[in-house]
C-alpha distance (Angstrom), angle and dihedral (degrees) to the residues before:
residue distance angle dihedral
X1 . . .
X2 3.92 . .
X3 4.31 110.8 .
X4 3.94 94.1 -5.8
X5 4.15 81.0 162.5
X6 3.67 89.6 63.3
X7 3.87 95.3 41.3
X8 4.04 82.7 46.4
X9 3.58 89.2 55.6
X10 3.74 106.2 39.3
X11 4.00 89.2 53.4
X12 3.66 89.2 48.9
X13 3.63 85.2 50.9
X14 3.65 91.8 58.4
X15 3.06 100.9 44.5
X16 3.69 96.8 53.1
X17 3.77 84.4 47.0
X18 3.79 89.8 60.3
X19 3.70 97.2 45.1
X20 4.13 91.8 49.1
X21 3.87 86.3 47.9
X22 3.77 107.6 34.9
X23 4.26 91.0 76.0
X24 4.08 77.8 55.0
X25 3.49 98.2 57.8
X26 3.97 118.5 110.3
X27 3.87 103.8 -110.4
X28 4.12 117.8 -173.4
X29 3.49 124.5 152.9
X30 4.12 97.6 -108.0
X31 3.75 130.3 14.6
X32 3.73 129.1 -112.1
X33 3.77 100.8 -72.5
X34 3.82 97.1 154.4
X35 3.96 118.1 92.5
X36 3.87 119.4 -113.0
X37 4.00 102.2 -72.3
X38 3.65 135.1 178.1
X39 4.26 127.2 -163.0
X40 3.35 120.6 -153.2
X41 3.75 109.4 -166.6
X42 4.24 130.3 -176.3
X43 3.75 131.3 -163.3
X44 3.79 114.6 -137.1
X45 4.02 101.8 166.5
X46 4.36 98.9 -164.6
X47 3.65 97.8 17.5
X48 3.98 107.2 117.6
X49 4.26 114.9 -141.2
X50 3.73 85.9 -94.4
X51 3.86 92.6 59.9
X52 3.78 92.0 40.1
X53 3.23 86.1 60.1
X54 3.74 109.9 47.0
X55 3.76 88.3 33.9
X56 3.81 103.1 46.9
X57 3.35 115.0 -1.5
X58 3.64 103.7 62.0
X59 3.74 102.8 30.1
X60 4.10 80.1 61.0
X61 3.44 103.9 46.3
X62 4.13 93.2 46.6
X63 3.63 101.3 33.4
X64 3.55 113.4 24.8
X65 3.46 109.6 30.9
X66 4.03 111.9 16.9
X67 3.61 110.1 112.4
X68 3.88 106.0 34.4
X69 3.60 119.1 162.8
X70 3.65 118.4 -92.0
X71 3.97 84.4 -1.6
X72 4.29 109.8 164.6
X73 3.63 102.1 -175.2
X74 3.65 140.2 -14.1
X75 4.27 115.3 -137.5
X76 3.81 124.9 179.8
X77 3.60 143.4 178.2
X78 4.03 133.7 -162.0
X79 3.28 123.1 -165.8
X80 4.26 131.3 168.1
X81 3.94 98.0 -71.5
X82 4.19 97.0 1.9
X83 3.63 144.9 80.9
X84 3.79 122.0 -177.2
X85 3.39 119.6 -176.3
X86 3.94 119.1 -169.0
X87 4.18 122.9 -163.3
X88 3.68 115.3 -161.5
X89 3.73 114.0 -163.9
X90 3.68 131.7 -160.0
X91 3.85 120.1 -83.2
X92 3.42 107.8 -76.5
X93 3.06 104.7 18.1
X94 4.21 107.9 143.2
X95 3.79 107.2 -117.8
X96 3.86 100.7 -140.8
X97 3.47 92.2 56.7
X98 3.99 90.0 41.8
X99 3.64 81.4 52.8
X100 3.84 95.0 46.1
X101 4.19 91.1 51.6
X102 3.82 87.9 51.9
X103 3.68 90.1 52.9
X104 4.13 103.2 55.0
X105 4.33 75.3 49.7
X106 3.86 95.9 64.0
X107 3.65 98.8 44.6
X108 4.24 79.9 78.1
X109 4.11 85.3 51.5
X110 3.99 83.8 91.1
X111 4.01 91.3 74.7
X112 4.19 88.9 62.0
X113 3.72 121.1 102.5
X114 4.06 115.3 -71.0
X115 4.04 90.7 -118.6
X116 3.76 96.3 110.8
X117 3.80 160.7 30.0
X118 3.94 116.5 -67.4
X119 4.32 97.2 -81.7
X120 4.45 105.9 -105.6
X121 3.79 127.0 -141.0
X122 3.77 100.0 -140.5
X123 3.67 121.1 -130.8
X124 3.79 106.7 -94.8
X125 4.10 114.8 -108.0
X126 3.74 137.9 -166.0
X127 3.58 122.6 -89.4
X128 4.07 91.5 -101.8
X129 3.73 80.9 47.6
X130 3.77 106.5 -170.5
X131 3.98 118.6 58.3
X132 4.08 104.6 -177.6
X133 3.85 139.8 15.9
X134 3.91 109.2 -149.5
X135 4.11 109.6 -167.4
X136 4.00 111.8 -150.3
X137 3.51 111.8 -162.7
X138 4.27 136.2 162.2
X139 3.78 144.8 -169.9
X140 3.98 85.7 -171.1
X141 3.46 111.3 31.2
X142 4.19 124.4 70.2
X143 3.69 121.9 -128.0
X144 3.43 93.9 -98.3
X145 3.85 93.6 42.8
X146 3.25 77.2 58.1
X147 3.64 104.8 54.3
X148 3.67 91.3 42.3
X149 3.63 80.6 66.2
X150 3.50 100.5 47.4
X151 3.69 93.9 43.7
X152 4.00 102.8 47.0
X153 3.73 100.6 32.8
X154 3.71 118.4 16.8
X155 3.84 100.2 40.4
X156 3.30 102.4 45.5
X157 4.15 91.5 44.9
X158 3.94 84.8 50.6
X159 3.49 99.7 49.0
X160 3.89 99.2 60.6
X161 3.75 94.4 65.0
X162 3.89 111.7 117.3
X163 3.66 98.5 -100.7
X164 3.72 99.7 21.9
X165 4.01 104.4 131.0
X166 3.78 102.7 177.2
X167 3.57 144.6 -27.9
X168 3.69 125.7 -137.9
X169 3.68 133.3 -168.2
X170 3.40 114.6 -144.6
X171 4.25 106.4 -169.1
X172 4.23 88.3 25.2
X173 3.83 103.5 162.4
X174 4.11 102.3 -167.4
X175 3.98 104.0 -147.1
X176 3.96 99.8 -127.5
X177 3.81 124.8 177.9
X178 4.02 94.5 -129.0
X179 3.92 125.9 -170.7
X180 3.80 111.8 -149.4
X181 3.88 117.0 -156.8
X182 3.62 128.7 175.0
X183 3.93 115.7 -149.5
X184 3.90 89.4 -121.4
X185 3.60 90.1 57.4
X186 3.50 85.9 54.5
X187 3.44 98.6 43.7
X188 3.82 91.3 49.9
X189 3.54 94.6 52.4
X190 3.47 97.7 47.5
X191 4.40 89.5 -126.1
X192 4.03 111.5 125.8
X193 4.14 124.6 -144.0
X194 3.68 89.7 -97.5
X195 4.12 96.1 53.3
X196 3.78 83.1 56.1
X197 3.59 94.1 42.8
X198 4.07 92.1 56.9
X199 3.69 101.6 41.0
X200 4.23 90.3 49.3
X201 4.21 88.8 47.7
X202 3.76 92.3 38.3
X203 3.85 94.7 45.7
X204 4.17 88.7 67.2
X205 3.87 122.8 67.5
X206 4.27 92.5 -115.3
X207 3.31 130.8 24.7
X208 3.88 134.3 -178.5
X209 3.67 102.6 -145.6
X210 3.70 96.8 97.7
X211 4.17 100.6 -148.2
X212 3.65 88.2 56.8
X213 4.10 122.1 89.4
X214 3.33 96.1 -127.3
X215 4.32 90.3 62.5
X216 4.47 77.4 83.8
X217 4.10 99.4 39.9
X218 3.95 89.1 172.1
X219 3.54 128.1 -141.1
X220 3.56 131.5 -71.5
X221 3.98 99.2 -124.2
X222 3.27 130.9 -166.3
X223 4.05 141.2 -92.2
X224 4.34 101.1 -125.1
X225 4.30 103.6 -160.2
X226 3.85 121.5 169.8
X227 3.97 94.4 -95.1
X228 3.39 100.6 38.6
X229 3.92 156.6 -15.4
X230 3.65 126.6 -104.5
X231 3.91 125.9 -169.4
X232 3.90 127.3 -138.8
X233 3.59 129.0 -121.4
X234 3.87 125.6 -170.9
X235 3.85 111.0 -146.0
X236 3.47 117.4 -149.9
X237 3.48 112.5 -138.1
X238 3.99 98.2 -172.6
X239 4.11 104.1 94.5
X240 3.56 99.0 141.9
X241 3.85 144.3 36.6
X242 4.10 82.6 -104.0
X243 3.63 94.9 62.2
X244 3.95 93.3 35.4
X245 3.92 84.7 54.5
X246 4.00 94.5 57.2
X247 3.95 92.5 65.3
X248 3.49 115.6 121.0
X249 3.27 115.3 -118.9
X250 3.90 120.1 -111.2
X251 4.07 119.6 -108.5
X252 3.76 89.3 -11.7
X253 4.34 119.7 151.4
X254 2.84 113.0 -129.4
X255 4.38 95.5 19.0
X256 3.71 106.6 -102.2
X257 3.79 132.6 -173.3
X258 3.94 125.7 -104.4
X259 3.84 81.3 -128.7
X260 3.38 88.9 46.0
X261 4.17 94.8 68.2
X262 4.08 96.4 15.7
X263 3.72 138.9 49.4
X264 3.97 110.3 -122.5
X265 3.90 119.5 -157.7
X266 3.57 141.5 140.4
X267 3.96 109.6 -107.4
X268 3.74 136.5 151.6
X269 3.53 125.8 -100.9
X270 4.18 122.8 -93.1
X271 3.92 108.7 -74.4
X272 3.56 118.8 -121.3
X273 3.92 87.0 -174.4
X274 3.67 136.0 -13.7
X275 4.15 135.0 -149.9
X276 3.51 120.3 -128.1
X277 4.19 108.3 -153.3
X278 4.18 103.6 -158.4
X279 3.86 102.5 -46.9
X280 4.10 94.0 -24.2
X281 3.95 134.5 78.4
X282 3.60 102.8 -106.1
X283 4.01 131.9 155.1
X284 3.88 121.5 -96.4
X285 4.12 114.7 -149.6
X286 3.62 97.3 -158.2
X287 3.94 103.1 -173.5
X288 4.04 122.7 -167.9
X289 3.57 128.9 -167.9
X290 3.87 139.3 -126.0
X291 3.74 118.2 -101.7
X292 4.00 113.8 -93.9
X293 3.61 96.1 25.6
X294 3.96 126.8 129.1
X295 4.25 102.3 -109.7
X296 3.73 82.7 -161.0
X297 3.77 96.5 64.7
X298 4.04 98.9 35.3
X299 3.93 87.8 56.7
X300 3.89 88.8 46.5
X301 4.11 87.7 55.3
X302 4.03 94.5 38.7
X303 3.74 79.7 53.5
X304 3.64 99.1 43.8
X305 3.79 87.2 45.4
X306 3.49 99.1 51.1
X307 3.65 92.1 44.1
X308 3.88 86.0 59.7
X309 4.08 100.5 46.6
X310 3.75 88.7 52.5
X311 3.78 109.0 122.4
X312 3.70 126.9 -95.2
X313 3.87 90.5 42.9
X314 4.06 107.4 124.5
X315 4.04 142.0 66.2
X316 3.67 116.3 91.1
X317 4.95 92.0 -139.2
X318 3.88 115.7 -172.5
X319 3.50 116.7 -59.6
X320 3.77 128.7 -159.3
X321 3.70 104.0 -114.3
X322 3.48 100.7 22.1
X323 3.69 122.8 98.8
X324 4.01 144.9 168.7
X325 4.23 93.6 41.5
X326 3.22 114.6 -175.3
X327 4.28 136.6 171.3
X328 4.21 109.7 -121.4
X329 3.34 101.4 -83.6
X330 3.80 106.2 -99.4
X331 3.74 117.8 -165.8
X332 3.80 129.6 -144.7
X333 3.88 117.9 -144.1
X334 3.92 108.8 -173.6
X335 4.14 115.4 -109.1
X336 3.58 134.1 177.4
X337 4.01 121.1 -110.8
X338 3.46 115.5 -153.8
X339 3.97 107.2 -173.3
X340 3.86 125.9 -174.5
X341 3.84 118.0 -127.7
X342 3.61 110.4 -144.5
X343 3.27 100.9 -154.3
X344 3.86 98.4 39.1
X345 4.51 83.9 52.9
X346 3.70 91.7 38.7
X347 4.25 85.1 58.3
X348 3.86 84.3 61.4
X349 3.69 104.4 33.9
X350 4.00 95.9 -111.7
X351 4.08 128.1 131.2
X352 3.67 132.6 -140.9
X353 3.85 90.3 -102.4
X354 4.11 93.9 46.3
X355 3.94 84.0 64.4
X356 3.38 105.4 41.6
X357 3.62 92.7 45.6
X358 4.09 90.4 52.5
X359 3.46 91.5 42.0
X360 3.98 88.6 50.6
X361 3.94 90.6 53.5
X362 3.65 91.6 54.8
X363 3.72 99.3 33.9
X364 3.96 108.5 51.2
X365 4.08 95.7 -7.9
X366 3.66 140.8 -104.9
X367 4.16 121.2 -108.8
X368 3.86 105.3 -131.7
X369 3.88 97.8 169.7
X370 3.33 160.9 -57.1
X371 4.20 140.3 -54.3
X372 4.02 113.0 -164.4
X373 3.85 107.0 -167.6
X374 4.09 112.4 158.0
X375 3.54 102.9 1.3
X376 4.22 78.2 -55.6
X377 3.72 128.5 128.5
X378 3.31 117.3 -142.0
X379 4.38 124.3 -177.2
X380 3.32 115.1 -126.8
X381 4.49 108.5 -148.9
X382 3.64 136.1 -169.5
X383 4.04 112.1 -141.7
X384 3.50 147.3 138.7
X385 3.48 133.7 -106.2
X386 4.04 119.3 -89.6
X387 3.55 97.7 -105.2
X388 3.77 92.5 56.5
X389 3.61 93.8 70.3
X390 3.90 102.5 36.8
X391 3.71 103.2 115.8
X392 3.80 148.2 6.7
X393 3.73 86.6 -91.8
X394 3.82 92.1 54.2
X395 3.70 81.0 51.1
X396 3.63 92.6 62.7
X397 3.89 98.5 40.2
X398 4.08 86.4 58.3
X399 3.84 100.0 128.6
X400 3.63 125.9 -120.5
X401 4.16 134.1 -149.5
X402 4.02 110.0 -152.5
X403 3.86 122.9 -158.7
X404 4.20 84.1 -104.0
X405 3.96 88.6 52.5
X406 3.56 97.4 -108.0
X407 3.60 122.8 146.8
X408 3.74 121.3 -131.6
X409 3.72 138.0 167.7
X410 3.55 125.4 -112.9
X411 3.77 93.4 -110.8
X412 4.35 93.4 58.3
X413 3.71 86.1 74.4
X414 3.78 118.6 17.6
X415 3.76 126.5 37.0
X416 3.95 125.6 -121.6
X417 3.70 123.9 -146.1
X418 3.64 136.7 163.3
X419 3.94 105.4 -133.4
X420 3.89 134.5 155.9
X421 4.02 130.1 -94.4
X422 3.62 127.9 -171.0
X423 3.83 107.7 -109.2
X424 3.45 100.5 -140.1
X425 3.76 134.7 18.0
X426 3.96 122.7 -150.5
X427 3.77 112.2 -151.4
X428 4.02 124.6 -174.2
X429 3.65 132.0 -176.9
X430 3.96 93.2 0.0
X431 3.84 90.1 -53.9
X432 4.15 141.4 89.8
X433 3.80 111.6 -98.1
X434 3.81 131.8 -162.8
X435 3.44 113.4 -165.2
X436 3.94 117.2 -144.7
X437 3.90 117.0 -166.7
X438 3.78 130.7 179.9
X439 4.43 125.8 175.9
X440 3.83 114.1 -118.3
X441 3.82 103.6 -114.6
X442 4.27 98.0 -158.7
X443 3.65 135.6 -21.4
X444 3.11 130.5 44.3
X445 3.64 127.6 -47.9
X446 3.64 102.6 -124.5
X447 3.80 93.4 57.0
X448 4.21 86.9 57.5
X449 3.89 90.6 48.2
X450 3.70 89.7 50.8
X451 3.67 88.2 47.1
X452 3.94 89.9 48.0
X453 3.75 93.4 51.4
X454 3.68 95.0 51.5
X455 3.77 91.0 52.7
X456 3.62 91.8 51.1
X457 3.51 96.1 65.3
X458 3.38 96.9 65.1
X459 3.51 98.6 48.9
X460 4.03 120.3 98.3
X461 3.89 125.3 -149.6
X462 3.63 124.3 171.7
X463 3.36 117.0 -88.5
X464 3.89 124.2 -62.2
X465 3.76 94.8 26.2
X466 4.05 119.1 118.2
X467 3.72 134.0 160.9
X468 3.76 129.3 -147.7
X469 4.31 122.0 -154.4
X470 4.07 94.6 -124.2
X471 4.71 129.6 158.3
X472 3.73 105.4 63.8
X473 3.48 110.7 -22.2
X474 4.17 89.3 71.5
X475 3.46 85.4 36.2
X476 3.55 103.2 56.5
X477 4.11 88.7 46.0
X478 3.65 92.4 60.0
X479 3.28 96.4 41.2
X480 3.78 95.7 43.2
X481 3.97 87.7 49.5
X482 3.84 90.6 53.8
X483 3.80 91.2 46.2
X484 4.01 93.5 50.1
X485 3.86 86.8 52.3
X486 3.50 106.3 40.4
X487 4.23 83.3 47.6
X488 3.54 97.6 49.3
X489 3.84 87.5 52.9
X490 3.81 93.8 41.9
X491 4.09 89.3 48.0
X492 3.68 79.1 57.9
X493 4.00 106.6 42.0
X494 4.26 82.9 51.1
X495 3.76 93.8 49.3
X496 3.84 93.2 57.2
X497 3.66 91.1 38.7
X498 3.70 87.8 53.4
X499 3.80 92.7 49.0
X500 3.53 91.9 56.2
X501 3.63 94.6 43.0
X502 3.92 91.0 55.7
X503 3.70 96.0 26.7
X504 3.82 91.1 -133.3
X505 3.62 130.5 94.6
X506 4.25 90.8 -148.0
X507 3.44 96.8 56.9
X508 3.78 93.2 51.3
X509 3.93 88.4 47.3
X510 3.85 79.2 59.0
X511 3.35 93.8 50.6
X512 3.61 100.1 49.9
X513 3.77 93.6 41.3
X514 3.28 99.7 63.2
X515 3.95 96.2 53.7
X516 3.51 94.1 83.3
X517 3.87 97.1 55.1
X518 4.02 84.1 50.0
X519 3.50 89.1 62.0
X520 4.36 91.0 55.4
X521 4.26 88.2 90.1
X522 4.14 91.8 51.8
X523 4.26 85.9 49.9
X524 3.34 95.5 42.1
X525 3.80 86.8 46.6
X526 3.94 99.3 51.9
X527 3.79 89.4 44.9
X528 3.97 89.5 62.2
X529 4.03 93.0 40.7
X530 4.56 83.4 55.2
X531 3.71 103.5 -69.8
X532 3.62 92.2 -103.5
X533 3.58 111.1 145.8
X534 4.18 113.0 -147.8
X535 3.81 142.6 171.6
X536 3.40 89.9 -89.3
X537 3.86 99.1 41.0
X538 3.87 83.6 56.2
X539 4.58 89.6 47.9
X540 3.98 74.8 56.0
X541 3.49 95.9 50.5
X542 3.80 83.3 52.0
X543 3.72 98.7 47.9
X544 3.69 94.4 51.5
X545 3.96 96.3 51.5
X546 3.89 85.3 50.6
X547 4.08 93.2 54.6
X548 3.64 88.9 43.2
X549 3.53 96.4 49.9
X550 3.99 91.0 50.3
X551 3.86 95.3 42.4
X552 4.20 84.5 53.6
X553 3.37 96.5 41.1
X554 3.81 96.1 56.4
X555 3.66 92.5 37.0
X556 4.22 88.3 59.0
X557 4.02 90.8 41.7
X558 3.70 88.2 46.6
X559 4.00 86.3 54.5
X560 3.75 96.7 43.7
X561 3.85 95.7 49.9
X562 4.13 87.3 49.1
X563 3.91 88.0 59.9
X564 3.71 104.7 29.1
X565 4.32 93.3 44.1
X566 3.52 110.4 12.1
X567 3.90 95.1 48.2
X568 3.79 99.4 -122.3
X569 3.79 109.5 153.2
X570 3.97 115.4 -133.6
X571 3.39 123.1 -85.5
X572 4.05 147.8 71.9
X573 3.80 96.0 -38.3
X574 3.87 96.7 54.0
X575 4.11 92.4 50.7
X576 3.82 88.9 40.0
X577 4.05 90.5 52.6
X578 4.31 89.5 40.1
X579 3.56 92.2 48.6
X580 4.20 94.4 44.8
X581 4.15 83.3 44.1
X582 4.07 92.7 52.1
X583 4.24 87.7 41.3
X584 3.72 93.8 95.3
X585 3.86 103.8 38.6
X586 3.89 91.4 48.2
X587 4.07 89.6 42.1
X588 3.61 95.9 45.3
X589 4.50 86.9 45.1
X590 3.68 86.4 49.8
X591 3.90 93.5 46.4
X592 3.70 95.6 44.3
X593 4.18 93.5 50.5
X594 3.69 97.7 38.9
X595 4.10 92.4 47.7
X596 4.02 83.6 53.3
X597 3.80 87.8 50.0
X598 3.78 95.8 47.8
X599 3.63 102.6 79.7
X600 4.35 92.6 49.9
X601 3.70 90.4 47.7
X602 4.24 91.9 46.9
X603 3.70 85.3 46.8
X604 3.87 96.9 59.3
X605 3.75 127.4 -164.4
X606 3.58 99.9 -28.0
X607 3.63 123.1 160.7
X608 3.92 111.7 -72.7
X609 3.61 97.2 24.3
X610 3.81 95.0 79.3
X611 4.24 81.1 131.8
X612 3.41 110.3 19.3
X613 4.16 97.9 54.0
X614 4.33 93.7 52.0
X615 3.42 88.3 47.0
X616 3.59 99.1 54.3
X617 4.21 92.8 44.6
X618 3.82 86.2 58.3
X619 3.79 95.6 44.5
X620 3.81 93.7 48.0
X621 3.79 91.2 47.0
X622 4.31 90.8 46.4
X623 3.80 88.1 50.8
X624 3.69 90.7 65.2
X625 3.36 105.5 47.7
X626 3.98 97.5 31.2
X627 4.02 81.9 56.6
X628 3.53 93.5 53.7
X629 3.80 93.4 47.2
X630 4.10 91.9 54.9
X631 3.46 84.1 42.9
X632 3.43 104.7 59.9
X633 4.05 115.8 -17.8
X634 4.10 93.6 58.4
X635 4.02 92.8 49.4
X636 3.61 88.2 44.3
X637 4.01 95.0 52.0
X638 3.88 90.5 32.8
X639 4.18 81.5 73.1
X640 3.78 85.9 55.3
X641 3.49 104.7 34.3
X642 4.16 99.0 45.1
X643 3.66 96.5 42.9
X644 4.16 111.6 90.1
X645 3.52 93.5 -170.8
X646 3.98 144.9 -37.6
X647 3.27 97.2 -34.5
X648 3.93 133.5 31.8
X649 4.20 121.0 -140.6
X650 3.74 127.7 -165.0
X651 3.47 138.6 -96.3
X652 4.57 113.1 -129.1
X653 3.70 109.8 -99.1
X654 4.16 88.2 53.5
X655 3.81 115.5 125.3
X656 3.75 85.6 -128.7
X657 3.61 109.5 82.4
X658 3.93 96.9 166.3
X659 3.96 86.9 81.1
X660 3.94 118.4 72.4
X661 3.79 120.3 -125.0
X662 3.84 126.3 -105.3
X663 3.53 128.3 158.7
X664 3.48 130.9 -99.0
X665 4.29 118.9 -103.8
């Protein structure tokens, strides 16, 4: 059989290919029998099925989206508070361009009736749909503590997983600041639904009722002196019902109290449905998958995931071996608070919002229109002059209108203070991050992570906190992992290349074999430089096998082309004259690589050669040894290795003809 080597070696490739790639596969338990299907679902909170229906439903189904391309069947559901709309498309049909076509249809869902939430295209899942049920439950936290939780951490660490389609929360209680009224209380205090209405959306910076004030909150501006430029930041002071309930109420005679006429609390939203954990209200995270991904590996990174946000994970301790910790350096810049007083605003009928947006108009300007002059556009701005806004005491001389048309200044009702604000903040994975760093001393690195981890699990933080071990520790793992597999498949690649190239399985054994005691001068080297073994120690390691490899490789082709062409007969005196013929060209490679090395290693571990310096002490130290082993340990086993038996007989083509051919093992 003609090139059995290279059919050898390309099946061996394949199979290695399928057992690197087979853990990489997308496993679920069926495949994706459903058609290509798109749900389209609106929120109606107080709309009864009936309303859903006339309201939503319909005016979808025959306006917006009857008539898509390559559309099958159209199938809906209303329910008190929902519509879900499903589109089935004919088989085949590709489902990002189904999802595309039903997209360009809902940019006309703006003409429907103002009676909901803006309509959603859900995320597309696989036919099984949901992949992992996560149960959240507490003896110390409330529901909506709870939900909080669930909402602002968990979710949004959950749903960037590859795969991760969506994540619901089944039992989510929304913590709202709600103001109750009764429509005797109204009536009694002579204050109508739409007094309250203004004075709650007013009272808070933005607003999206768009005839109230507060739908343009303004921005905060900034204070522009001769040295430098300071910006402006509105504080709201209402955090909790209480401060919500001192708001004075808007056009009211004599001035009354939001509290005065409504009940303020903090409450969760009405619940469509609810999830009961054991015997207890809990919350359910039901998570669903995209279509085409492995369910196998999504639930091993929900789990991983979860396993990470769970509480008590953060806070970096001291740490034998670790030295020069520091926090991420976070600079302050200077900015000016401005921060309602209640009381001081209630005295003259105004709101947190009525301030800031005043202040706004006067501070960094309010857009009021439009000039067109030659086909151009030109805004049109209400300001104040420079020196208006020059300091914190121009600040506080800003001049107010109250509903009684008194003038005030800025500083009656709000107070102005110069404090400090981080200039930037770094986010990750939906959340704030502070990164905590600290230099490894002595030893090696692996010991001080282990050391680090340990500690960390005895640390408490309040809930929602977590810390991950990033910089070169998780570097050097993935990169060490990639280097073990690509070498174990290049150790393999070389050994059938070298059986082809010698046409015998022993002498590539021999070849191979020896690598590892090449390698003895780069270990022996990295031990004396602190026995730390790094990225670039291990590109070293690397380096070295490669020049060994070479150096033997030649040396054994050298030997073979002495007996099989030159007519040498087997024994001491051919490997003594191949190994004196390959001294020079393995001296002079050896000279040449180390004398380019020299000047890294002399240097030491200076700053910027974090790589470069380890890798050269363990090449230097390989070249030594791996040029001692082609130099005398490879002839010395190529007299064991390349003799069969007793005696030794020729290949044809030898200038020998007295001894009979037989081919090589």
């Amino acid at each position: 059989m003609q090139f059995r080597i290279l059919v050898l070696a390309l099946a061996a490739g394949l199979i290695a290919f399928g057992v690197v790639n087979v853990p990489h596969i997308a496993m679920d338990s069926m495949p994706e029998f459903a058609p290509a299907h798109v749900e389209i679902q609106t929120e109606a909170l107080g709309l009864s099925a009936v309303e859903v229906e006339q309201l939503i439903t319909s005016p979808m189904e025959a306006d917006v989206l009857n008539g898509v391309a390559w559309l099958d069947e159209i199938r809906s559901k209303s329910v008190p508070g929902l519509s879900s709309i499903e589109l089935v498309f004919e088989p085949g049909t590709d489902l990002l361009r189904a999802r595309q076509l039903v997209a360009e249809r809902m940019t006309q869902a703006h003409a429907l009736p103002n009676v909901s939430a803006p309509p959603l295209i859900m995320q597309p899942l696989s036919s099984t749909s949901r992949v992992l049920m996560v149960r959240m439950n507490s003896k110390q936290l409330s529901g909506i503590e709870m939900s909080v939780l669930a909402r602002w951490k968990i979710k949004p660490r959950l749903i960037g997983i590859p795969g991760v389609a969506n994540v619901s929360i089944w039992g989510q209680r929304e913590q709202q600041l709600q103001v109750e009224v009764t429509p005797t209380q109204l009536r009694d205090k002579g204050v109508t639904l739409e007094q309250v209405i203004k004075t709650t959306g007013n009272a808070v910076w933005v607003s999206p009722l768009s005839f109230l004030e507060a739908s343009t909150p303004g921005t905060g501006g900034f204070v522009e002196s001769p040295s430098q430029r300071l910006g402006i930041q509105h504080v709201l002071p209402i955090r909790t019902p209480a401060d919500l309930a001192k708001v004075s109420v808007e056009d009211s005679n004599p001035r009354m109290l939001l509290g005065d006429i409504a009940h303020v609390k903090e409450d969760h939203q009405p619940l469509i449905g609810d999830a009961v954990v054991g015997q207890d209200p809990g919350l359910l995270l039901v998570v669903e998958k995209f279509p085409g991904t492995s369910a196998l590996q999504v639930t091993k990174d929900i789990e991983a995931a979860l396993s990470d946000l769970e509480p008590g994970l953060a806070g970096v301790g001291g740490i034998e071996g670790a030295i020069g910790a520091k926090v991420a350096l976070q600079v302050d810049v200077p900015q000016v608070d401005v921060e309602v007083d209640l009381a001081a605003a209630n005295r003259y009928g105004l709101k947190p919002g009525d301030v800031r947006r005043a202040a706004a108009t006067l501070v960094s300007g309010e857009e009021v229109g439009d000039v067109y002059r030659a086909g151009k556009a030109y805004d049109v701005q209400v300001w104040s002059p420079p020196e208006v806004r020059t300091s914190v005491t121009s600040i506080e001389n800003l001049p107010l209108d109250t509903p009684s048309g008194e003038r005030i200044r800025l500083a009656d009702v709000a107070k102005i203070s110069v404090k400090p604000t981080p200039n930037v903040i770094e986010r990750s994975e939906g959340s704030r991050r502070v990164d905590v760093s600290a230099n490894v001393k002595e030893g090696d690195l692996a010991k001080v992570v282990e050391k680090l981890e340990a500690d960390l699990q005895s640390v408490e933080f309040p809930t929602g906190y977590s810390a991950d071990i990033l910089g070169e520790y998780a570097e050097r793992q993935a990169a060490s992992q990639r280097l073990l597999v690509f070498s174990a498949g290049a150790v393999i690649v070389v050994f059938l290349l070298l059986q082809a190239a010698f046409r015998s399985w022993r002498l590539a054994i021999l070849a191979i074999l020896t690598l590892p005691v090449a390698l003895v001068g780069g270990v022996i080297a990295a031990h004396l430089s602190g026995g730390i073994l790094s990225l670039g120690s291990l590109v070293g390691f690397l380096t070295v096998m490669g020049i060994a490899a070479r150096n033997g490789i030649l040396l054994i082709n050298h030997c073979q082309h002495l007996e099989n062409f030159e007519g040498m007969t087997f024994g001491p005196a051919l490997v003594l004259r191949g190994a004196a013929e390959r001294l020079s060209p393995i001296l002079m490679t050896t000279l040449a690589t180390a004398l380019a090395l020299v000047p890294l290693v002399v240097m030491g571990n200076r700053p910027g050669h974090e790589i470069e310096h380890p890798m050269a002490v363990v090449i230097l130290g390989g070249l030594v040894t791996s040029t001692l082993v082609n130099l005398f340990i490879v002839p010395s086993l190529y007299l064991r290795f390349a003799k069969k038996g007793p005696s030794r007989e020729r290949r044809p083509g030898s200038r020998n003809p007295r001894v009979p051919y037989r081919p090589a093992v």
